[in-house]
N, C-alpha and C positions, 0 to 999 in steps of 0.2 A: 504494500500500500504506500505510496506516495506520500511524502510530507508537504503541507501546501504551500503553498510559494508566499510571502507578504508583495502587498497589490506595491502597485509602482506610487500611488499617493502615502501610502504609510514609510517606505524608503528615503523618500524627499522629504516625510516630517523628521526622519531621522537624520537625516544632514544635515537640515538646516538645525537642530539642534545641537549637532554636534559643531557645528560651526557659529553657533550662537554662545557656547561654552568656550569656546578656544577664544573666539574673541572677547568676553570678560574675563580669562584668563590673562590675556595678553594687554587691556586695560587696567587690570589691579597692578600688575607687576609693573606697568607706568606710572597708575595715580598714587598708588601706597607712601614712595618713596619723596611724593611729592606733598602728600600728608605728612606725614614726620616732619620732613624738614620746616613747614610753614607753624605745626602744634608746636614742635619743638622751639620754635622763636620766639613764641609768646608765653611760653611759659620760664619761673623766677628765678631756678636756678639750675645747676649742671647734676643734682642728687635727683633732682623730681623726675627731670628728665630720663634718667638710668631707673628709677624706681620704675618708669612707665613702658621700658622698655618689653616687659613682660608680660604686658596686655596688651589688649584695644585700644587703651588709652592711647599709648604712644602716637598713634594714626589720629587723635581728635583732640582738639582745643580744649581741654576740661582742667579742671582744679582752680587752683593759682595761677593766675592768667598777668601779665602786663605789656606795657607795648616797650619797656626801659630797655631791650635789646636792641630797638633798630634807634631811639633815640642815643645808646651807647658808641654806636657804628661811627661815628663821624670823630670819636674821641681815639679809635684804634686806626683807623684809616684816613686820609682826605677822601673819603666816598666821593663826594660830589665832584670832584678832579677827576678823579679815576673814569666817572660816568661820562663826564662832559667826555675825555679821550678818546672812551669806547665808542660814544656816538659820531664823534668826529671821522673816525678811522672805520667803521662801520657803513657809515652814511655814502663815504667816498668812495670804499671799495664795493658797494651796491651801485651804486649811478654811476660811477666810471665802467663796471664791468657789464651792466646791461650792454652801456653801447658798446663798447672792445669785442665782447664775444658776440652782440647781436649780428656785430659789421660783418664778424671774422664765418659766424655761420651765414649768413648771407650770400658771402661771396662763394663757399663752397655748396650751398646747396639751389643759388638760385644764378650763380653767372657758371658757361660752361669754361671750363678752361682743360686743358690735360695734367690729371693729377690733382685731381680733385678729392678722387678717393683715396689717393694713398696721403694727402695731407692730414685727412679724418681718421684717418688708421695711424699715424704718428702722434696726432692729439688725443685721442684714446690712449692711446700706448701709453701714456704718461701718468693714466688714472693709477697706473698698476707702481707706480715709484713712492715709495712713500718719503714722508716730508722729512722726515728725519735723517733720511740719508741724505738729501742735498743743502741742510740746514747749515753746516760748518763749510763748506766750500762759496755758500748764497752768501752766509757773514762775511767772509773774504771780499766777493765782489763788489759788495754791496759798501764798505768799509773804502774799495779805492774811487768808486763812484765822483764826482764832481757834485756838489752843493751851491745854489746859487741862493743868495739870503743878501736882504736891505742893510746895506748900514748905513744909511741917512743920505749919503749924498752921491750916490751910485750901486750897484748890484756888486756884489762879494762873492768871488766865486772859491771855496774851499772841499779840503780830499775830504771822502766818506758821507756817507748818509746816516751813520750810527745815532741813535738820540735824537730821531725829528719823529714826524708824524710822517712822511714820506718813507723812512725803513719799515711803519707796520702796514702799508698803502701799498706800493707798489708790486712786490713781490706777489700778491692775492689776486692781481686784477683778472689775470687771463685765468680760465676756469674751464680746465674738459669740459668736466659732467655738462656744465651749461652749456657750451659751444655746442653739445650733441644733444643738449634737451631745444637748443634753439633750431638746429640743424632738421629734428624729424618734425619740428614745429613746421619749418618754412618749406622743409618737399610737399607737408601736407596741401598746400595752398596750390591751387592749377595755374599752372604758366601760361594762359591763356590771359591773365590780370597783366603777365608781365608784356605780354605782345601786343595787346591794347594800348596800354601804357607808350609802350615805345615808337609805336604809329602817332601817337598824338605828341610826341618829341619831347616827353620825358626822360630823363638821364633813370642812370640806375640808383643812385641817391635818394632822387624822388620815388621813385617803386618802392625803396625801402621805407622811406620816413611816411609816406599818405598811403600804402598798403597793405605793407607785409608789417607793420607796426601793429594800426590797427584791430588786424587781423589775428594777433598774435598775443590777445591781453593777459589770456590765462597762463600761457608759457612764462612772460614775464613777471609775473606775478610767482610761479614758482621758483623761477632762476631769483630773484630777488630774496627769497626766501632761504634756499640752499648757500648762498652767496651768503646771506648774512649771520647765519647760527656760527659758521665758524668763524669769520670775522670779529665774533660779539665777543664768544669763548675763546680768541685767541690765549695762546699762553705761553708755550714754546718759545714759540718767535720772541714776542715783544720780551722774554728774561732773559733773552741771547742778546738781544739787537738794540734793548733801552735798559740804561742804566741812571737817568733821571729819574725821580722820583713826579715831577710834575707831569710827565708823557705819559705815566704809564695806566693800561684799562686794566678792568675790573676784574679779571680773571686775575691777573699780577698780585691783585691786592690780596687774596683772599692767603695768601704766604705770612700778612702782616698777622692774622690773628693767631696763628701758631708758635710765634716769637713768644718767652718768655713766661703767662701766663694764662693760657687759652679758655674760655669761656664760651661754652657749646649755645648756649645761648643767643651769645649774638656773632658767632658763625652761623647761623641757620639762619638768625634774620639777614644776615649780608645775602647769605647765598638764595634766599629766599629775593631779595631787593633785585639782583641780577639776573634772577631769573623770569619773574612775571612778564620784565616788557619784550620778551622772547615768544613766552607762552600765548600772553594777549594779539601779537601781530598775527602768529600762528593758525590762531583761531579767528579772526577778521578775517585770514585770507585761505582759509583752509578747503575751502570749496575751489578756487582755481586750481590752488595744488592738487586736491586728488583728480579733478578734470584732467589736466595734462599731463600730469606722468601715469594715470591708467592709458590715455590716448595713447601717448608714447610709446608704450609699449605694444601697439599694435602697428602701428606704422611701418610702412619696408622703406 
């Protein structure tokens, strides 16, 4: 005798179950640690905090609550320097690099040339390098580089770029991932825009800036996004390459509350502080992001 088979509607309740579990799986094990660290700030001292580590608590704002941690933050750090940097150096390597890699995919997926593909295959190539290996040879170049700075009554040209806002800037701009997330952006678009365009005697400039721009809000809106998390969270770099205390972002700082005598307190509200305005753009632009890099990945 046969055993009956389950219909094909009770199988797909079963999946989507089980895909319904894996992803609040995959949601706790993101928001949890982001509980802690925000309960943990507000509450009064570093014993409460290890007493709660053994329950629920730790994940929830309960007990003895104050906000004296992130008011304490500015007495262990120059916080507000540190921010003002981050955004500087953040702000410029998002706007400079839209357009650097928007031009650069551009020119490879919407003008023909010979060797088009194998430039996309050497800029891929480069995903696979990691940063650390070319960080002490980048300090070298970057170190004989030429500096051009005001000194009141003409332009100053001096060696090195070490300790400016242009060592945590430049080096960031050009970005794979982005060139290839801009790249299957712009094949997606029919070159029929472009052949119209060029009948009515628009340059390729113009195609880019009144077409493939437009066309293209959701991509940008994620390369902006990709571009900026690591920018925000630099660290590496900017403890190699800046050694003022006035230049440096917010990832740098987070060394000062380990000095001495550490107080988990207001470590979790700093890192709590640094990390909200990440989380918030995140979520404002979350809907482009998953649009285009699901697209993305179907695109040839």
């Amino acid at each position: 005798m046969k055993t009956p088979t389950r219909s094909a509607s009770t199988q797909r309740k079963t999946n989507k179950i089980l895909i319904y579990a894996g992803l609040t799986i995959a949601a706790a094990s993101a928001i949890f640690p982001l509980l802690f660290m925000i309960s943990a700030s507000l509450k009064t001292s570093d014993q409460q905090i290890f007493a709660d580590l053994s329950s629920w608590r730790a994940f929830f704002p309960v007990g003895d609550l104050t906000f004296d941690n992130y008011l304490n933050v500015n007495d262990r750090v120059p916080a507000l320097r540190f921010f003002l940097n981050s955004m500087i150096v953040t702000i410029a390597i998002v706007v400079i690099g839209l357009f650097i890699n928007s031009l650069i995919a551009f020119a490879i997926a919407r003008i023909r040339f010979k060797g088009s593909q194998f430039v996309l295959s050497v800029v891929l190539a480069t995903l696979m390098v990691p940063f650390e290996t070319i960080a002490v040879p980048l300090i070298y170049w970057v170190s004989k580089l030429p500096r051009v700075s005001w000194a009141g009554d003409g332009f100053l040209v001096t060696q090195g770029l070490l300790n400016t806002y242009q060592v945590q800037i430049l080096p960031f701009i050009a970005n794979a991932l982005a060139i290839f997330l801009f790249v299957q952006q712009f094949k997606s678009i029919p070159r029929d825009f472009d052949e119209a365009a060029r009948v009515d005697g628009a340059g390729w400039f113009t195609i880019y800036r009144k077409i493939i721009v437009p066309m293209s809000k959701s991509t940008f809106a994620t390369v902006a996004i990709i571009t900026m998390l690591p920018a925000w969270n630099s660290y590496l770099w900017p403890l190699m390459a800046v050694q003022k205390e006035h230049l440096r972002p917010v990832s740098v700082g987070m060394q000062y509350f380990f000095q001495l005598n550490p107080q988990w307190g207001e470590i979790m509200a700093y890192a709590t502080l640094i990390t909200l305005p990440m989380i918030i753009l995140f979520v404002m632009f979350q809907r482009s992001f998953v649009t285009s890099l699901s697209s993305s990945g179907v695109k040839g």
